[in-house]
N, C-alpha and C positions, 0 to 999 in steps of 0.2 A: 750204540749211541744212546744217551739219556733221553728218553719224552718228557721234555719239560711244558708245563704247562701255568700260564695266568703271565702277570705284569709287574715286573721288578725293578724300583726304583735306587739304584746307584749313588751315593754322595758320595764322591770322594772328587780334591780341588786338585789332587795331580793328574791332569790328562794323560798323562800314558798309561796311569794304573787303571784308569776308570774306562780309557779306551780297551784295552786288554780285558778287564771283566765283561764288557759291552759284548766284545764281539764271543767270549766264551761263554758266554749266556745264550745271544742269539745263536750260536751254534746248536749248541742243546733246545733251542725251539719255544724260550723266553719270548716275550714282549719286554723290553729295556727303554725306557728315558733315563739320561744320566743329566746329574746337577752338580754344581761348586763348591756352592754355595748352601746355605741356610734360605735364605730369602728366594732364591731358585726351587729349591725342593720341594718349598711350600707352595710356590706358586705351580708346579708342575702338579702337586700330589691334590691341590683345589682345581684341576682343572680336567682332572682323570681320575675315571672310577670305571670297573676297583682296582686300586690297587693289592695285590698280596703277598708281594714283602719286601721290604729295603734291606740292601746294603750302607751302611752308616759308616762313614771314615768321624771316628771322636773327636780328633782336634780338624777343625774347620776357619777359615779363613775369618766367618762374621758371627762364631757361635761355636757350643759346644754340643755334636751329632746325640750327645744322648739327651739334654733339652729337647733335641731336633724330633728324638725316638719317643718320648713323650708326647710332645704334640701333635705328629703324625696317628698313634696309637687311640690319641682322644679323638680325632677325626675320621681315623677304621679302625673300630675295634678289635678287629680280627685280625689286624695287619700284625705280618712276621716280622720282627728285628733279627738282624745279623752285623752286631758289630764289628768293623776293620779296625785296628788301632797298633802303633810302634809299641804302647802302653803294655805293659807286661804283667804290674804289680797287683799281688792278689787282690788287694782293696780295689783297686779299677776292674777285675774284673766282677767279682762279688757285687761290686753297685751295679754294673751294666746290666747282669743277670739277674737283679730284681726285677726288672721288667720286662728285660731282651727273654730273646728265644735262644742266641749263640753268639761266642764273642770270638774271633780270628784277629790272631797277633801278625804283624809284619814283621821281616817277608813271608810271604805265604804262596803256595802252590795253587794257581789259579783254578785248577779240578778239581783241589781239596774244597775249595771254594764252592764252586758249584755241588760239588757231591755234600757239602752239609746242608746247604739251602734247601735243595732238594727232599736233605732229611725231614729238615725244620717243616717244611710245606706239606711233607706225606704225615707228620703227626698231628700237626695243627689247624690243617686245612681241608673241612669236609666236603665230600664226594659233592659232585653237582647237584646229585638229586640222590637225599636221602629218603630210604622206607623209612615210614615210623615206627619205631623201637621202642621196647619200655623199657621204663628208667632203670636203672641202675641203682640198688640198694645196699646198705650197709649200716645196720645198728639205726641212726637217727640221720646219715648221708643218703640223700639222693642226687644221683647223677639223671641231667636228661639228655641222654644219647642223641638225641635230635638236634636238640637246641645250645648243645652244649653248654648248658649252664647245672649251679651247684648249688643243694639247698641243704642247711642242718640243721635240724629240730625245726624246720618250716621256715630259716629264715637262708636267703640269698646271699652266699659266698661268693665275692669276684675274686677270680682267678685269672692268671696269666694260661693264653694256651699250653705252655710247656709244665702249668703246675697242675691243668688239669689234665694230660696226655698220663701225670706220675700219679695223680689221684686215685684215674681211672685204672689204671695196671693194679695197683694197690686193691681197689676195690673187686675188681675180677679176680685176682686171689684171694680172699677172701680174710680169713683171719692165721694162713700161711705166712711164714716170714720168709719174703723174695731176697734173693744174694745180693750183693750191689752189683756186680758185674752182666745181672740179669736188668738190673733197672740201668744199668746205661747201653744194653745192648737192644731193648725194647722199647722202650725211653727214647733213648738218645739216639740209637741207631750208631753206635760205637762198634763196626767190626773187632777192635782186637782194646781191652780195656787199657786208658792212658795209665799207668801205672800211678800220676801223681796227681789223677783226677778230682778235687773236692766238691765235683758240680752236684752230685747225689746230695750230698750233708748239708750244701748250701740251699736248695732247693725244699726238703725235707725242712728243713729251719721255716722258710717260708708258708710251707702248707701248717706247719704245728702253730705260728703264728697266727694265722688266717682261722683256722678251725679250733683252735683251746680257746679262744676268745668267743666261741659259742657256746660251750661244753665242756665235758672231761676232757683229758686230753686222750685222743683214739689214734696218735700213731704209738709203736713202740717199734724200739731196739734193742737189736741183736746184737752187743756190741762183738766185731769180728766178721759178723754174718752178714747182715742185713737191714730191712725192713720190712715192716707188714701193719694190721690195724688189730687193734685192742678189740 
């Protein structure tokens, strides 16, 4: 069985679906509050700390769950998004995962469920009690392994947990060019690679975004291959 660990908040307004993740969570050894609603969610998520990571259903009865994953996000910053959604189209998920950590299409395999949250949480959620580590370098990139924050040429990069989990892999190989099948499998925690996956290239879009707005640009690509840093 899974040891799972920390406080996962649930939105989704069909009770049997959210009943069914409830108890498949607490199975695996979760803490679960589940909500309907928008206005539930918030009031449950200001009433409980910490929490460390929502389940999101997108279309919501008084609002739309990725609003919802925004303003949860600006209230803990470390909180994990995992959005649920019927929604399929690349565009929906591409926006979701500017910010989200995972996005899971309905219907869905309530283990598949728990086993990515899981993932999400083991990449983006540091240990209780970390040693202090030194930073993590690269050209004009500092990574601080503690604090988990990013600086370039001395100035602070905000990053999504899941942009900095690809950062950092990047930066530990050094100036090697990684496969992609490697960055979704250390990354993402992708046993077996989805064949039509574009979460790599969407993600990578994001961090060149974030960091060419400092500097040169320091990712390149393999095209074929992969990725690595300049």
């Amino acid at each position: 069985m899974t040891t799972g660990s920390g406080t996962v908040l649930v939105v989704e307004d069909e009770e049997s679906i959210a009943d069914v993740l409830a108890i498949a969570l607490r199975y695996h050894r979760f803490e679960v509050m589940t909500a309907g609603t928008v206005r539930d969610a918030l009031s449950l998520a200001e009433r409980t700390l910490p929490i460390d990571a929502a389940l999101l259903d997108v279309m919501l009865p008084d609002g739309d769950g990725r609003a919802l994953g925004r303003e949860l996000r600006a209230r803990h910053p470390d909180l994990a998004l995992v959005f649920l959604t019927a929604r399929d189209a690349p565009a929906e998920i591409v926006g979701a995962l500017g910010f989200g950590d995972d996005y899971i299409t309905k219907p869905f395999d309530v283990d598949v469920v728990v086993a990515r949250l899981t993932a999400v949480l083991r990449r983006t959620r540091p240990a209780d009690v970390l040693p202090q580590r030194p930073p993590l370098r690269y050209g004009d990139l500092e990574l601080d392994e503690t604090t988990y924050s990013v600086r370039r040429a001395g100035r602070t990069v905000e990053l999504t947990p899941t942009e900095y989990a690809l950062l950092r892999f990047l930066v530990r190989n050094g100036g090697r060019i990684v496969p992609k099948d490697q960055l979704l499998r250390h990354v993402w925690q992708y046993e077996h690679t989805p064949p039509e996956s574009t979460v790599v290239e969407t993600y990578i879009s994001y961090l060149r975004r974030k960091l060419d707005a400092l500097g040169p640009p320091v990712i390149t690509t393999r095209r074929g291959v992969g990725y690595g840093l300049a």
